[in-house]
C-alpha positions in Angstrom: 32.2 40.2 -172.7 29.6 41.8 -174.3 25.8 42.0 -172.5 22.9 40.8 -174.4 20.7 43.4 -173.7 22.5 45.9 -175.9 22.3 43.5 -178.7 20.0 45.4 -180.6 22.4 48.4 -181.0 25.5 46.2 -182.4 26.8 45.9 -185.7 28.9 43.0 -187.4 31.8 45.3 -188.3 31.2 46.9 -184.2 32.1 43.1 -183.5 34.7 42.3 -185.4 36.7 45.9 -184.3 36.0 45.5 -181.0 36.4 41.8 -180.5 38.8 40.8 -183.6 36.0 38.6 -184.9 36.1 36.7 -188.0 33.4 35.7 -190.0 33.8 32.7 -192.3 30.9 31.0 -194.5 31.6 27.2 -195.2 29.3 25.0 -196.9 30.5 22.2 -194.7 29.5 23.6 -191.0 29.2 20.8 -188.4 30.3 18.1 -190.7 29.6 15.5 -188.2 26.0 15.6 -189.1 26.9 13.2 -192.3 27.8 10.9 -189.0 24.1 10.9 -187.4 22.1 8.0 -188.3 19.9 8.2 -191.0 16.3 9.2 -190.5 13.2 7.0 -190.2 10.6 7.0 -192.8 8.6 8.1 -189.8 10.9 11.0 -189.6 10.9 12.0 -193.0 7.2 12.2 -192.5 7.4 14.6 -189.8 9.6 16.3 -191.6 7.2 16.3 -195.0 4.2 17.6 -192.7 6.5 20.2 -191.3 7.1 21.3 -194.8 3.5 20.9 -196.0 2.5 23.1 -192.9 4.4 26.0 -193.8 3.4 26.0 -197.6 0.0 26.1 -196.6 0.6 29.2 -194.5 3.4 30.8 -196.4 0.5 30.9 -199.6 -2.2 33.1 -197.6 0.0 35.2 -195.3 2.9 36.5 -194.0 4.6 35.1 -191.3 4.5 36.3 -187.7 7.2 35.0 -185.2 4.7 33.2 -183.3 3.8 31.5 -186.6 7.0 30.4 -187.3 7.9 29.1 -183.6 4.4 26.8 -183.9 4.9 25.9 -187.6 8.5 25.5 -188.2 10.7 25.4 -185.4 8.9 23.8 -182.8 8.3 20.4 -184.6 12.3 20.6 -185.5 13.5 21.3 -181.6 11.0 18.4 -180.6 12.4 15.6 -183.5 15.7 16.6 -182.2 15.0 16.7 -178.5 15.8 19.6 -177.1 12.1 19.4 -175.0 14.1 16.9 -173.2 16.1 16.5 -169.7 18.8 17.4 -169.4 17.4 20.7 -172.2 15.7 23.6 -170.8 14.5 26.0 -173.0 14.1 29.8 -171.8 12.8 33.0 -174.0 14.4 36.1 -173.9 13.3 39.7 -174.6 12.7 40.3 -177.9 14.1 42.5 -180.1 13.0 45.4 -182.1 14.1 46.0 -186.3 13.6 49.5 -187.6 14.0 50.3 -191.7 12.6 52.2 -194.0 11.1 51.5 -197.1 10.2 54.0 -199.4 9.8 56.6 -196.6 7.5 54.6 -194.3 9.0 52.8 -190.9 8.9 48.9 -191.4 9.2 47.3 -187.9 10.5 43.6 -187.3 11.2 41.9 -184.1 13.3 39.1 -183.4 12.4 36.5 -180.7 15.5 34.9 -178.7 15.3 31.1 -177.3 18.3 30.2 -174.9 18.7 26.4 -175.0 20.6 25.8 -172.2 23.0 28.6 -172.4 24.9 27.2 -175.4 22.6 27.4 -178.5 20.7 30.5 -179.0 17.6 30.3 -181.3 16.5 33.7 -183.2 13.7 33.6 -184.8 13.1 37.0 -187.2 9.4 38.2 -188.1 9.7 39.9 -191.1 6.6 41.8 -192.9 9.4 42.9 -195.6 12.5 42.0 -197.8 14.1 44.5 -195.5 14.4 41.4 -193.0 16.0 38.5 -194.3 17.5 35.7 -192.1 21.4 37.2 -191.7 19.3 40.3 -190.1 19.4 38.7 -186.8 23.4 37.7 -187.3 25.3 40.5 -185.5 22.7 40.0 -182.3 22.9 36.6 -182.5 26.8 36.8 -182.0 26.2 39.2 -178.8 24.0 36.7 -177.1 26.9 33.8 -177.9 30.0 35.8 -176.9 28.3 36.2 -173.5 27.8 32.4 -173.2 29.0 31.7 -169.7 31.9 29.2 -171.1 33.8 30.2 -173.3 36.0 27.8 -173.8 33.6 25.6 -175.8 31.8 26.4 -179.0 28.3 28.1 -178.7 25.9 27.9 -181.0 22.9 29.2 -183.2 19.8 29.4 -185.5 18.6 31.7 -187.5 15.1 31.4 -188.2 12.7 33.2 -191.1 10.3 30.5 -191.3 11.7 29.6 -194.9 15.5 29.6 -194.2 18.0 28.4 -191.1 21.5 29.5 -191.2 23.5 27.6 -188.2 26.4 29.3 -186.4 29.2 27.9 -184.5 31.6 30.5 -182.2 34.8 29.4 -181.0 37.7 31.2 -179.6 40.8 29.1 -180.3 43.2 29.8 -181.5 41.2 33.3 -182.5 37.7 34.3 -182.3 36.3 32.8 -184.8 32.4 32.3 -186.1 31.7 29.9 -188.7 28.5 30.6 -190.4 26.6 28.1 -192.9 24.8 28.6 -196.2 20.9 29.1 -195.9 18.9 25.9 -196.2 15.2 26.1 -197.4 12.3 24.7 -195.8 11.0 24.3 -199.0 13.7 21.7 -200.5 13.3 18.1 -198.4 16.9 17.6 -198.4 17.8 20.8 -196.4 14.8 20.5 -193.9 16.7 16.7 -192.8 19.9 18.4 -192.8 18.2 21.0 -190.5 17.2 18.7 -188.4 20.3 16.4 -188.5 22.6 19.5 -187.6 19.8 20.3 -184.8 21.0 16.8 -182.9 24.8 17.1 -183.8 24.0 20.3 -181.6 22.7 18.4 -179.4 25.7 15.3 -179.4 28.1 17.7 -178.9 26.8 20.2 -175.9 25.9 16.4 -174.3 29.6 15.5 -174.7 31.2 18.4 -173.5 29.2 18.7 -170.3 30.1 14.7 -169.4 
């Protein structure tokens, strides 16, 4: 396994020479969400203020990470109950991104929330295009690969504020991490299938720790 607390030093290509990793994108990660019940008009509201929120921030400033944890994912982790026994939520050392941009140093940081050892939250501050959501990708995977059972699936979030991507690591029959496209904030359809995919998450850690 590979620790956590070099995850800042890792590449994607380190990962997938070291490890055999493979990297697939699919437009139908966690299918099961099509499954969930629908949402309440009183969860489409949620969602709406959620959305309304961020527009009103993303218009006057760029966000930080704290921003984004109060703003954007917060509401989502409470709608899909992760704030809730048997969930514990810890925060890890944060990360620091280096670049440069026509000859200055732009620094980033990524935040890391641990939801009960199988779904690792990162969520990217980004002052820059330098930054985009997949920036966090290879050290999301070195948090997951060191998820204390292997044997079922981890997960995780990757969080700008404006876009998720969800991933899903398993190891049978090979090492394997399905990634999904980026959904938008700022489209109402994505935001609920955020938020679905959030409590499929959920379902299934639930059902494999019965």
């Amino acid at each position: 396994m590979v620790q956590a607390q070099s995850a800042k030093n890792i590449s994607l290509e380190y990962l997938k020479e070291r490890f055999g990793l493979r990297v697939t994108l699919r437009s139908d990660l966690l299918t099961g969400w099509r499954d969930l019940p629908a949402l309440s008009e009183q969860e489409r509201q949620q969602l709406l203020r959620v959305q309304q929120n961020y527009m009103n921030l993303s218009d006057k400033q760029n966000f930080s990470e704290e921003a984004v944890k109060m703003v954007v994912l917060s509401p989502l982790l409470d709608l899909a109950a992760f704030y809730q026994a048997p969930f514990s939520i810890r925060t890890e050392e944060s990360i620091e991104l280096l670049s440069e941009d026509e000859g200055h140093i732009v620094r980033g940081k990524i935040d890391v929330l641990v939801v009960r050892q199988q779904l690792w939250v990162l969520v990217i501050e980004s002052k820059s295009t330098q930054f985009d959501v997949l920036t966090a990708l290879p050290q999301a995977l070195v948090y997951m690969l060191d998820a204390p059972n292997p044997e079922q699936p981890a997960y995780g979030l990757l969080v700008n504020g404006r876009e998720f991507i969800f991933l899903e690591l398993t190891y049978q029959p090979v090492l394997t991490c399905v990634r999904s496209f980026a959904l938008s904030v700022e489209k109402e359809h994505e935001l609920a299938q955020v938020l679905s995919n959030l409590r499929l998450i959920r379902r299934n850690i639930l059902d494999v720790q019965r």
